[in-house]
C-alpha positions as CSV (number, residue, x, y, z in Angstrom):
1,X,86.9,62.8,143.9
2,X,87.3,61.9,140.2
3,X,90.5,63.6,138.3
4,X,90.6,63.1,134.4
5,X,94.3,63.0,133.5
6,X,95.2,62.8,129.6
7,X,98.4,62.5,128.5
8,X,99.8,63.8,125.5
9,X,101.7,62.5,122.6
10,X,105.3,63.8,124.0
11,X,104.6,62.4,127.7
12,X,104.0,58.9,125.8
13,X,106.9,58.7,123.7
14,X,109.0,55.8,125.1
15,X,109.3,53.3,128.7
16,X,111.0,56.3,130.2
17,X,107.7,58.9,130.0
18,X,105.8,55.5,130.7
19,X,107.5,55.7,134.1
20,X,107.3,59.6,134.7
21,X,102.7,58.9,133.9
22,X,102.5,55.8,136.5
23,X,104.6,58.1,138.8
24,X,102.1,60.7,138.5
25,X,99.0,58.6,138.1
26,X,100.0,56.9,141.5
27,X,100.7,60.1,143.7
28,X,97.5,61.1,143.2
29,X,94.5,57.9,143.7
30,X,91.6,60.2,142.4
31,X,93.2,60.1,139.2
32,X,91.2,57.6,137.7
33,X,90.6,57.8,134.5
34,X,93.7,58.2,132.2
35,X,93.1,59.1,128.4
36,X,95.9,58.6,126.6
37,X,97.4,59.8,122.7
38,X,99.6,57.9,121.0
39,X,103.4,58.2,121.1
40,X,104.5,61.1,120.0
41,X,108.5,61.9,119.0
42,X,111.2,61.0,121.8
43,X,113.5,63.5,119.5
44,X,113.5,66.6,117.0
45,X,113.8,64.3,114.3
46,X,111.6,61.3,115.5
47,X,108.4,60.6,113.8
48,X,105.4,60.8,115.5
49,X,103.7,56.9,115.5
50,X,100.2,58.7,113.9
51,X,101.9,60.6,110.9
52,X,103.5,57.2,109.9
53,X,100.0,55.7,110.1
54,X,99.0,58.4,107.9
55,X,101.6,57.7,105.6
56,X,100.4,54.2,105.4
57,X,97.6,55.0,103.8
58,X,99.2,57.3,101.5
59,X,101.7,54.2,100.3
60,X,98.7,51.5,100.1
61,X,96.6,54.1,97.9
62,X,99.5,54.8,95.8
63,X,100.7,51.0,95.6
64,X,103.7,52.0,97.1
65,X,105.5,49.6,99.9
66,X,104.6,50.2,103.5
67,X,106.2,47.5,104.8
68,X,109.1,49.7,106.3
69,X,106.9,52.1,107.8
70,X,104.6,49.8,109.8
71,X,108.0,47.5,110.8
72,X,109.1,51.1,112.2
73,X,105.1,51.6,114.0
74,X,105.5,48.3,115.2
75,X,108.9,48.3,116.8
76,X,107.8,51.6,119.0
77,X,105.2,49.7,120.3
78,X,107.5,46.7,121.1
79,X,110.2,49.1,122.5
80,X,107.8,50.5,125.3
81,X,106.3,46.8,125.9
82,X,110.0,45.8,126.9
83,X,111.1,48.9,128.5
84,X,108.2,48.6,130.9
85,X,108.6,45.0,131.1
86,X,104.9,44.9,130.1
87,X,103.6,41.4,128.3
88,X,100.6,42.2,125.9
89,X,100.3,40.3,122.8
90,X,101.2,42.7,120.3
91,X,101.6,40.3,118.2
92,X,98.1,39.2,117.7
93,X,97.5,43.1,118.0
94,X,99.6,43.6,114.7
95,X,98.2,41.0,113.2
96,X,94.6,42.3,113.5
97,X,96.0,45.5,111.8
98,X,97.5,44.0,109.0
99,X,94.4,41.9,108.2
100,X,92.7,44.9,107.2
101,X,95.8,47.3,105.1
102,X,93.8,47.1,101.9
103,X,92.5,50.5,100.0
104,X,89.5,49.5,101.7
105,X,90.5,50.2,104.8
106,X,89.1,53.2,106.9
107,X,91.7,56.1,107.6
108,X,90.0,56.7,111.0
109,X,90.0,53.1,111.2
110,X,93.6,52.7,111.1
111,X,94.6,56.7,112.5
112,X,93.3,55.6,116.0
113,X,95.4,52.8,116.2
114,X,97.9,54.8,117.5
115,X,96.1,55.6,120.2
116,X,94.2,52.0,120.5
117,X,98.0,50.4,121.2
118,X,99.0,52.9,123.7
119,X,96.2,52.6,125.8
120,X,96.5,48.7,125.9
121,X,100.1,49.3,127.0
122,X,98.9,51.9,129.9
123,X,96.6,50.2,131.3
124,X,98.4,47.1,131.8
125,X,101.6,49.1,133.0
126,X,99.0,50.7,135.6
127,X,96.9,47.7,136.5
128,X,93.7,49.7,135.3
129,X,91.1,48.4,133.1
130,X,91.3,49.0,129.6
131,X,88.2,50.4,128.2
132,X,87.9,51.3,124.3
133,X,87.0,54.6,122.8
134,X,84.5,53.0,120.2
135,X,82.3,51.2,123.1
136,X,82.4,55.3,125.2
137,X,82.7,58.3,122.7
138,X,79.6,58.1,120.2
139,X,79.3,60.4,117.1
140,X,76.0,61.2,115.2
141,X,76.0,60.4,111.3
142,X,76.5,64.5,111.2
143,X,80.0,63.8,113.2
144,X,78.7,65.6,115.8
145,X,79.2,63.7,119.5
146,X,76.3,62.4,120.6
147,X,76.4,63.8,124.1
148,X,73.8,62.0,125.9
149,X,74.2,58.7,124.7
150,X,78.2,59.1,125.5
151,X,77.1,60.2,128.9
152,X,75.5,57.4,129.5
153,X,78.1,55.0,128.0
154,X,81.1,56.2,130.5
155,X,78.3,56.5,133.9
156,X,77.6,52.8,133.4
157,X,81.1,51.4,132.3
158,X,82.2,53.9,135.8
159,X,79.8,51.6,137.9
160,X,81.5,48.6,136.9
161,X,84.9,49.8,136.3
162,X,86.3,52.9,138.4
163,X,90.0,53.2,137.7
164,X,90.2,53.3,133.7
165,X,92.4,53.9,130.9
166,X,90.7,54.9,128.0
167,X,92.5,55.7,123.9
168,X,91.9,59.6,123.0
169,X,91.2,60.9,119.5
170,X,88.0,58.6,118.3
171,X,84.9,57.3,119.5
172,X,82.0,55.5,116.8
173,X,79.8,56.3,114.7
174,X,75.8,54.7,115.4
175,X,77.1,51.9,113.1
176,X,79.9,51.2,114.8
177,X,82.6,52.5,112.7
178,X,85.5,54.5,113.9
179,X,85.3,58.2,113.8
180,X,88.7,60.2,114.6
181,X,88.4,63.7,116.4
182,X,90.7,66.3,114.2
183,X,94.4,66.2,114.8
184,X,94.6,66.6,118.5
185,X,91.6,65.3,119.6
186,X,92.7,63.7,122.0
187,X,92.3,66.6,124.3
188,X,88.8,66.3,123.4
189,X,88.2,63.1,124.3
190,X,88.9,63.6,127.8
191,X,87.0,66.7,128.2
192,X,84.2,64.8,127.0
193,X,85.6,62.1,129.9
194,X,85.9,64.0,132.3
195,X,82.0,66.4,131.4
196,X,80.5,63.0,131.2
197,X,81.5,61.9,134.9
198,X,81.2,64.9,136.2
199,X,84.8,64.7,137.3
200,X,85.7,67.7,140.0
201,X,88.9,68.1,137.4
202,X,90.4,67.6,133.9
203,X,94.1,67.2,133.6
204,X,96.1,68.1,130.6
205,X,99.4,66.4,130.7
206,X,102.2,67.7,128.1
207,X,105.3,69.2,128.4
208,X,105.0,72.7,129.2
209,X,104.4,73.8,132.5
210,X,101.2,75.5,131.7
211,X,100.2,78.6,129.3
212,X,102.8,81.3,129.3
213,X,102.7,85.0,129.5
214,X,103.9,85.7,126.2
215,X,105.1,83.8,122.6
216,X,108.3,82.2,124.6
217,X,109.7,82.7,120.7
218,X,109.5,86.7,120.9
219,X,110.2,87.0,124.4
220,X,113.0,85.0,126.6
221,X,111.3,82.4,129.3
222,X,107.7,84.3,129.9
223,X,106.4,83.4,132.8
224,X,103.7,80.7,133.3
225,X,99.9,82.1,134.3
226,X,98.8,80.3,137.3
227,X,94.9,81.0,136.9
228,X,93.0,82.4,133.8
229,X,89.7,82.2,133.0
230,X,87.6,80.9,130.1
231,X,86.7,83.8,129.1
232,X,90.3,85.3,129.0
233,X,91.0,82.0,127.6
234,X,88.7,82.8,124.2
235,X,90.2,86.3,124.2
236,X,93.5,85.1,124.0
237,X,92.7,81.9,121.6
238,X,91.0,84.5,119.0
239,X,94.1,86.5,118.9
240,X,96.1,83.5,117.6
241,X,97.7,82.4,121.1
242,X,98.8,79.1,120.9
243,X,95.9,77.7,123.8
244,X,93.3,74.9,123.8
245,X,90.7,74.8,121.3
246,X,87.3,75.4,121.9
247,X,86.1,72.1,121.4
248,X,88.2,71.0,124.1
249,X,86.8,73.8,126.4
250,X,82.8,73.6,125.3
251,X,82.3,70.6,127.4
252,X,83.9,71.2,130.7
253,X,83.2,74.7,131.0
254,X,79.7,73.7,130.4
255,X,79.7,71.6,133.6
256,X,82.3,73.9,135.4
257,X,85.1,72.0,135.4
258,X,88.3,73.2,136.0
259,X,90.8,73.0,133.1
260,X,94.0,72.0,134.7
261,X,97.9,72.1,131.9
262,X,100.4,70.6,133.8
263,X,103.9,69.1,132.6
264,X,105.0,65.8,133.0
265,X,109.0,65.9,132.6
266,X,107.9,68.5,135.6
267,X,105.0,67.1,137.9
268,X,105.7,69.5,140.8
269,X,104.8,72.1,138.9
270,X,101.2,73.5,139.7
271,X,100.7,74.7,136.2
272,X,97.8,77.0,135.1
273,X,94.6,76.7,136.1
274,X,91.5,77.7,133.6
275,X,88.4,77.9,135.2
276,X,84.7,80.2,135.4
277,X,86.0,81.0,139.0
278,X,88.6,83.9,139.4
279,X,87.1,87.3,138.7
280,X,87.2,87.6,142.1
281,X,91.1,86.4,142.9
282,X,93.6,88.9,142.3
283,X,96.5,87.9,139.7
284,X,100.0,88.9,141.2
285,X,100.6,89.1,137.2
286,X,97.8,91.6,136.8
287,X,97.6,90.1,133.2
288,X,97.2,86.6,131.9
289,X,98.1,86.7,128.4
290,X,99.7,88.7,125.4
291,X,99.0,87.7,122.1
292,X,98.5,88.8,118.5
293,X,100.0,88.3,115.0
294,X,101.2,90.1,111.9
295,X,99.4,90.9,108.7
296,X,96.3,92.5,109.1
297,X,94.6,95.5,107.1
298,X,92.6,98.4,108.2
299,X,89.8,100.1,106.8
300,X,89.3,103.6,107.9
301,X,86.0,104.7,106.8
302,X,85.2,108.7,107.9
303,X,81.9,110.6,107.2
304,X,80.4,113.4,109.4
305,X,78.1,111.5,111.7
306,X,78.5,108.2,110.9
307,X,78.1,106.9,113.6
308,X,75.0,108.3,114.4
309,X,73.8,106.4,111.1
310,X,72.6,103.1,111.7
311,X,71.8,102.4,108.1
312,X,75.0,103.3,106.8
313,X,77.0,101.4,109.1
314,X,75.1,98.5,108.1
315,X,75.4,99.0,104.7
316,X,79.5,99.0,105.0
317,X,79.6,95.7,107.4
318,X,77.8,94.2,104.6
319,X,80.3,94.8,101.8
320,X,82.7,92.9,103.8
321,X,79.8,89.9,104.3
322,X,79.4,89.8,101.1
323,X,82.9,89.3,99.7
324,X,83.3,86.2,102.4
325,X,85.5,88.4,104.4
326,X,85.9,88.2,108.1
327,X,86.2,91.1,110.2
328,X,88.4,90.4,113.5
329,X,87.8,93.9,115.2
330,X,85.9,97.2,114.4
331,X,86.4,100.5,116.0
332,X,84.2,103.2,115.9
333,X,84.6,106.8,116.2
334,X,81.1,109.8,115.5
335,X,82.9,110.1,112.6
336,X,84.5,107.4,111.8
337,X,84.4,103.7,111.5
338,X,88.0,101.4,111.6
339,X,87.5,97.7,110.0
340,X,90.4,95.6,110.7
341,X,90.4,91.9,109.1
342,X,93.6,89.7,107.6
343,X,95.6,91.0,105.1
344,X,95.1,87.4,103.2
345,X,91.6,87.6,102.9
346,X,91.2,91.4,101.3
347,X,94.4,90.6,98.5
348,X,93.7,92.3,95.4
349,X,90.4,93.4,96.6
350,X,91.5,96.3,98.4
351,X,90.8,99.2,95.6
352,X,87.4,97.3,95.0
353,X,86.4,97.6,98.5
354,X,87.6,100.9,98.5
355,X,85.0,102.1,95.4
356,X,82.4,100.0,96.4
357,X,82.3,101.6,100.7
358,X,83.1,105.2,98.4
359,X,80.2,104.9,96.5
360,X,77.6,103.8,99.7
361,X,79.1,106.8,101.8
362,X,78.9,109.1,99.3
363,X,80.5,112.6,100.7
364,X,83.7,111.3,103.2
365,X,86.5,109.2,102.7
366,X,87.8,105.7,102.6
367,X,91.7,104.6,103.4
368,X,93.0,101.0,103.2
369,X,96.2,100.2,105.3
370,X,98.1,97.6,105.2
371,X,101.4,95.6,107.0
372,X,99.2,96.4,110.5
373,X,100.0,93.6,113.9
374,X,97.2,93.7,116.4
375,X,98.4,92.9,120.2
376,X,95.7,91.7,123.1
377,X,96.9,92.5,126.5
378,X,94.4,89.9,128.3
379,X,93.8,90.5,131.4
380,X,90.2,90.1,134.2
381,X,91.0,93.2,136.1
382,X,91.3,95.0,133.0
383,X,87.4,96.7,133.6
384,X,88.5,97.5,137.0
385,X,91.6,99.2,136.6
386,X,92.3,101.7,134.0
387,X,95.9,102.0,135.6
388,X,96.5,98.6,133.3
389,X,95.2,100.1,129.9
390,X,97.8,103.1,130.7
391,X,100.6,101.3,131.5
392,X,100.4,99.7,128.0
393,X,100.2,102.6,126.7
394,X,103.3,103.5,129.0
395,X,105.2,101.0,127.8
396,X,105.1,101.7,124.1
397,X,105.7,105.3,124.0
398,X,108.3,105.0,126.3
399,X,110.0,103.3,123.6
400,X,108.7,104.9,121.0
401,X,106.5,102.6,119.1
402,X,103.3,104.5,117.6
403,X,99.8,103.1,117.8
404,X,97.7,103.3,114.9
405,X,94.7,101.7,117.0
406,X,93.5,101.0,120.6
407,X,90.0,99.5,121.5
408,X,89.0,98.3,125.4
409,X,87.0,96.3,124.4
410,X,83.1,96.9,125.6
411,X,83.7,93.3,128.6
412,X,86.8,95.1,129.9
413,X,89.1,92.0,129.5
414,X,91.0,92.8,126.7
415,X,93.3,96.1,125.3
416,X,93.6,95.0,121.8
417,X,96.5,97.8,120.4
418,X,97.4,98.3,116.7
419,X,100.8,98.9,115.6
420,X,102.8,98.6,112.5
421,X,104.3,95.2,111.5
422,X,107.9,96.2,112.0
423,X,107.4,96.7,115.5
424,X,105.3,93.7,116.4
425,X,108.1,91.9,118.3
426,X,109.3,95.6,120.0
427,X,106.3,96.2,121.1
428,X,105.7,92.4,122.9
429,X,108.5,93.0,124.7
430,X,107.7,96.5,126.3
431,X,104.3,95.1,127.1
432,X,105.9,92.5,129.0
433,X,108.5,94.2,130.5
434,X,106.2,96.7,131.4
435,X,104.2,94.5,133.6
436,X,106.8,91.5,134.6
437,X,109.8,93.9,136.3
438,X,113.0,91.6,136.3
């Protein structure tokens, strides 16, 4: 059995978190390959070691003094070293860096040494083999991963080596140059691990004890979701919940690998589960998610038939194409179309769009809204119970929050429900309160 287990930024901080990973890495021996980020802040107010190698670069392209800033990269590294009592040369590693701080230098370059250090540290603190990200992870020109040959790097390094630590965030381009993931690739790079190894699972380490119910900011402690699935997972992500991008879920889904968030200030905590499996296993939550966001506008486009007019319809999606703007949800009515997209992306456009969808309709009418939240209830039994759509429905009236829209959804997994800005938060909570009894 192969586990990939990456840890995060916040469970690499200092010696103490070093201590809580080897605790966890050595409960478990099929946890073999450890992908690691670098150290992220040990405080509110602490820096996090790759937004001070970003500001490196900042100083040397402005001529400004770094020295204060690297002497402050430098002595987290050398804190951990002696609070794990660990004895690599960082010295020499330093040194390396320094040869190359010139405006010459390569931001990935010298963002991934964050990571680079870290994994050093781990692997010696472990007594696993250190294995760079350059020599596994390989990126076409186009910055695209280069899947097969990256494959083929970790099966053969696997033979030789079979309980690695490996830095997150970069791999290398054909030329061998570093090429950095987006901020928080790092969960990329071991979903990449663990779909190139075929691994059985892929641990996210952090520190929350998996995905929650509900924004823990709008409603007090939410509850964690044990098991979702990836396709809840995308409903939820599109909404604006707070979950793991898609990049990071591409690759192990593709293989079937179970996604598995767990928190290391809390290891005995099984977390939630994201997987293609569990259509079939009933949630005790009955949902696995609520989510949404404020500031959308609504188009409400009614002619007699409309729907029935194919043409038409087509002709009014394409006013929105055309001005660049992105629709997030349509509902349609036989006489009447709703188009719902950010209230950013129609600003002063509205009475434009409104004469230009006039003028294709003809006889009928065309009303903007604005200050509109949308809500997803997420949930896989959604299609088999209409119970849950009605006690969402419950909950809001019952406290006397109007909806201006409601749409299924045509998969069954999601309720999305429209309501007005000023009771976004109200409405959370009766959602949630509806479904969680406390």
């Amino acid at each position: 059995m192969i586990k990939v287990a990456k840890f995060g930024g916040s469970s690499l901080s200092d010696g103490a978190q070093f201590a809580k990973v080897k605790n966890i890495i050595e409960q478990d021996p099929s946890r073999r390959v450890v992908v690691v980020s670098a150290p992220g802040r040990r405080t509110s107010d602490d820096n996090k070691v790759t937004d001070l190698l970003y500001l490196v670069k900042a100083h040397i392209k402005y001529d400004v003094s770094y020295d204060s800033i690297f002497e402050m990269i430098e002595q987290r590294y050398m804190d951990i070293r002696s609070e794990c009592d660990l004895s690599l040369d960082l010295d020499q590693e330093f040194e390396i860096i320094r040869s190359k701080l010139s405006k010459n230098i390569s931001m990935d370059y010298l963002a991934s040494r964050g990571e680079f250090l870290n994994a050093k540290l781990m692997a010696e603190y472990l007594g696993y083999q250190f294995l760079d990200s350059a020599d596994l992870i390989s990126f076409k020109y186009n910055g695209d991963v280069d899947m097969e040959k990256t494959e083929q790097n970790f099966k053969e390094i696997f033979d030789v080596y079979n309980k690695i630590v490996i830095p997150g965030f970069y791999g290398s381009l054909p030329n061998g140059d570093i090429k950095v993931f987006s901020r928080g690739g790092s969960d990329v790079s071991g979903a990449i691990a663990a779909a190139s190894l075929d691994a059985d699972v892929y641990e996210n380490w952090t520190d929350v004890s998996g995905m929650l119910l509900a924004d823990p900011q709008i409603v007090d402690n939410p509850l964690p979701v044990p098991l979702i699935t990836y396709k809840e997972l995308r409903e939820l992500s599109a909404m604006g919940a707070q979950v793991m991008h898609e990049d990071v879920v591409f690759p192990v889904r593709k293989m079937g690998i179970p996604i598995n968030i767990r928190n290391t200030n809390c290891p005995k905590a099984p977390g939630t589960l994201i997987a293609n499996i569990g259509d079939e296993r009933e949630s005790l939550l009955k949902i696995s998610g609520i989510s949404g966001g404020k500031g959308y506008a609504g188009f409400l486009i009614e002619k007699d038939r409309l729907s029935e007019d194919l043409e038409l319809r087509s002709k009014v999606m394409d006013v929105f194409s055309k001005e660049g703007i992105a629709i997030n949800n349509v509902v349609s009515g036989i006489d009447s179309l709703n188009i719902f997209t950010r209230e950013e992306n129609v600003k002063g456009k509205i009475s434009r769009l409104e004469i230009e969808i006039k003028s294709i309709i003809g006889s009928g009418s065309v009303t903007a809204n604005t200050g509109i939240s949308l809500i997803a209830v997420v949930s896989r039994h959604m299609v088999k119970s209409l119970a849950l759509g009605a006690k969402v429905l419950t909950a809001l009236a019952s406290r006397n929050i109007n909806v201006k829209m409601i749409d299924y959804g045509v998969d069954g997994v999601n309720t999305l429900i429209g309501v007005a800005n000023s009771n976004y938060e109200k409405a959370v909570k009766a959602i949630y309160r509806e479904f969680i009894k406390k």
